[in-house]
N, C-alpha and C positions, 0 to 999 in steps of 0.2 A: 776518332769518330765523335762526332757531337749527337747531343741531347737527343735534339730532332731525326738528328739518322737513325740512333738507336731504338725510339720507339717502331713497333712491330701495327703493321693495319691492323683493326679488327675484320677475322674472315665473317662474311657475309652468313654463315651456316649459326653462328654465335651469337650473332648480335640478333639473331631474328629469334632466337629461343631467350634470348634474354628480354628483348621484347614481349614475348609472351607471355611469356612469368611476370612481368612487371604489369602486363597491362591486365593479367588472371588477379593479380591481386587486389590492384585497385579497383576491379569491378566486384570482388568478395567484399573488401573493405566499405563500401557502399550498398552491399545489401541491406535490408532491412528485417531484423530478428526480431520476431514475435512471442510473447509469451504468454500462456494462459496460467490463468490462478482462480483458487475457489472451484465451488461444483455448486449446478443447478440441474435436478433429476431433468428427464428425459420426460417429454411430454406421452409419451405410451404409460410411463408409470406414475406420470399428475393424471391421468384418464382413469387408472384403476382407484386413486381414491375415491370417496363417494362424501358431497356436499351433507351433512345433517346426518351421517351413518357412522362413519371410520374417526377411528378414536388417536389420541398420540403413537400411541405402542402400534396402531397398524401406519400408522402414518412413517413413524421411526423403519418399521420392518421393509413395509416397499422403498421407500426413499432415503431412509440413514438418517440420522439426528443433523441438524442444522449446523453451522458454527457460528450463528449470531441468533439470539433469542430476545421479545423484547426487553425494553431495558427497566422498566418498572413492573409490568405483570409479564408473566409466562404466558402471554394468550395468543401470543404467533412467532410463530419460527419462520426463520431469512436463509435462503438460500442463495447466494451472490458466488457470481462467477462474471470475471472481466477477459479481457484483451487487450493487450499490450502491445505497441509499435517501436519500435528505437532504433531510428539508424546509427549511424557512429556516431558524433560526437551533439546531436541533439537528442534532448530531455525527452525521456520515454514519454507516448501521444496513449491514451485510452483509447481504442477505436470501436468495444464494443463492449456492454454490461448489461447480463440479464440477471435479475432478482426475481424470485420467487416469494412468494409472502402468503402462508396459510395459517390461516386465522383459527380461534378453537374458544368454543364460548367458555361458559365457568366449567362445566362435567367434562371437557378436555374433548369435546366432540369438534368434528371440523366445520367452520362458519362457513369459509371463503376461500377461495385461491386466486391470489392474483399474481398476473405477472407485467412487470416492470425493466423496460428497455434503456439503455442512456439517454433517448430524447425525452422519456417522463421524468430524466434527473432536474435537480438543481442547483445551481451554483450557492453554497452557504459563508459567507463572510465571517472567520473565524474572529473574534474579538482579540486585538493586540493590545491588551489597554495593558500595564503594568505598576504593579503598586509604588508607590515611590518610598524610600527609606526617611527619614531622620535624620540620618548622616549627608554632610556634604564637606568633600574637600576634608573627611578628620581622614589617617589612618589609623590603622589598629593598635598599633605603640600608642599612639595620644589618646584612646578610646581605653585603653585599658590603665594607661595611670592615671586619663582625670580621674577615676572611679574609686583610687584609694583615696581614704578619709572621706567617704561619705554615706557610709554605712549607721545607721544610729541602732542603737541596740535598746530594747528596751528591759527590763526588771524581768518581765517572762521568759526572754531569748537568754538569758542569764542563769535561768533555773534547768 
């Protein structure tokens, strides 16, 4: 019996469940998984604050303390929640961000509430500049014995 005789057909009932499993997966493998992060209250509970009335402690009590505050005064609390896209093997996409931002003058009363979408974002250009060293081309052996004999001592360092 040769090779060829020995092989067995695939029955028709087999190959159509293997088919399906093969083609279940690669339509899972191509979904697209979402993910949320951060928290932005709920516009019924930014309604019960009150502009020039409601103070931190009731601001904190209906809406929960922030996780971003500003960065030099305490005078507004960020409430940031995004949306997340990622198919498989491309770089998760932002598809959605809401920021809340309430303002509170000096007595910790509320100014303002505003709220902020991804189209009011900005694109900010982080600076890559990098300081440059002194050293070029030494390694650390030659950096550390040019450095003996060149210590001077003086009469004080002596006492």
């Amino acid at each position: 019996m040769t090779v060829v005789e020995s092989l067995q057909p695939i029955k028709p009932g087999r190959m159509g469940r293997f088919l399906s499993v093969l083609l279940a997966f690669l339509l899972t493998a191509c979904a697209a998984i979402y993910t949320n992060h951060g928290y932005v209250p709920p516009k019924d509970v930014l309604a019960e604050i009150r502009v020039g009335v409601s103070d931190r402690e009731e601001v904190a009590r209906l809406a929960g303390r922030p996780s971003t505050t500003g960065v030099i005064t305490d005078r507004a609390w960020y409430y940031v929640a995004s949306k997340r896209r990622h198919y498989a093997w491309k770089a998760p996409e932002e598809i959605d961000r809401q920021v809340v931002r309430i303002s509170f003058d000096a007595n910790g009363t509320v100014r303002n509430i505003e709220r902020f979408t991804l189209a009011d974002g900005r694109v900010i250009r982080l600076n890559a500049r990098v300081t440059e060293t002194g050293i070029r081309g030494i390694g650390l052996l030659r950096q550390l014995l040019s450095n003996i004999g060149r210590t001077r001592l003086t009469e004080q360092d002596l006492r």
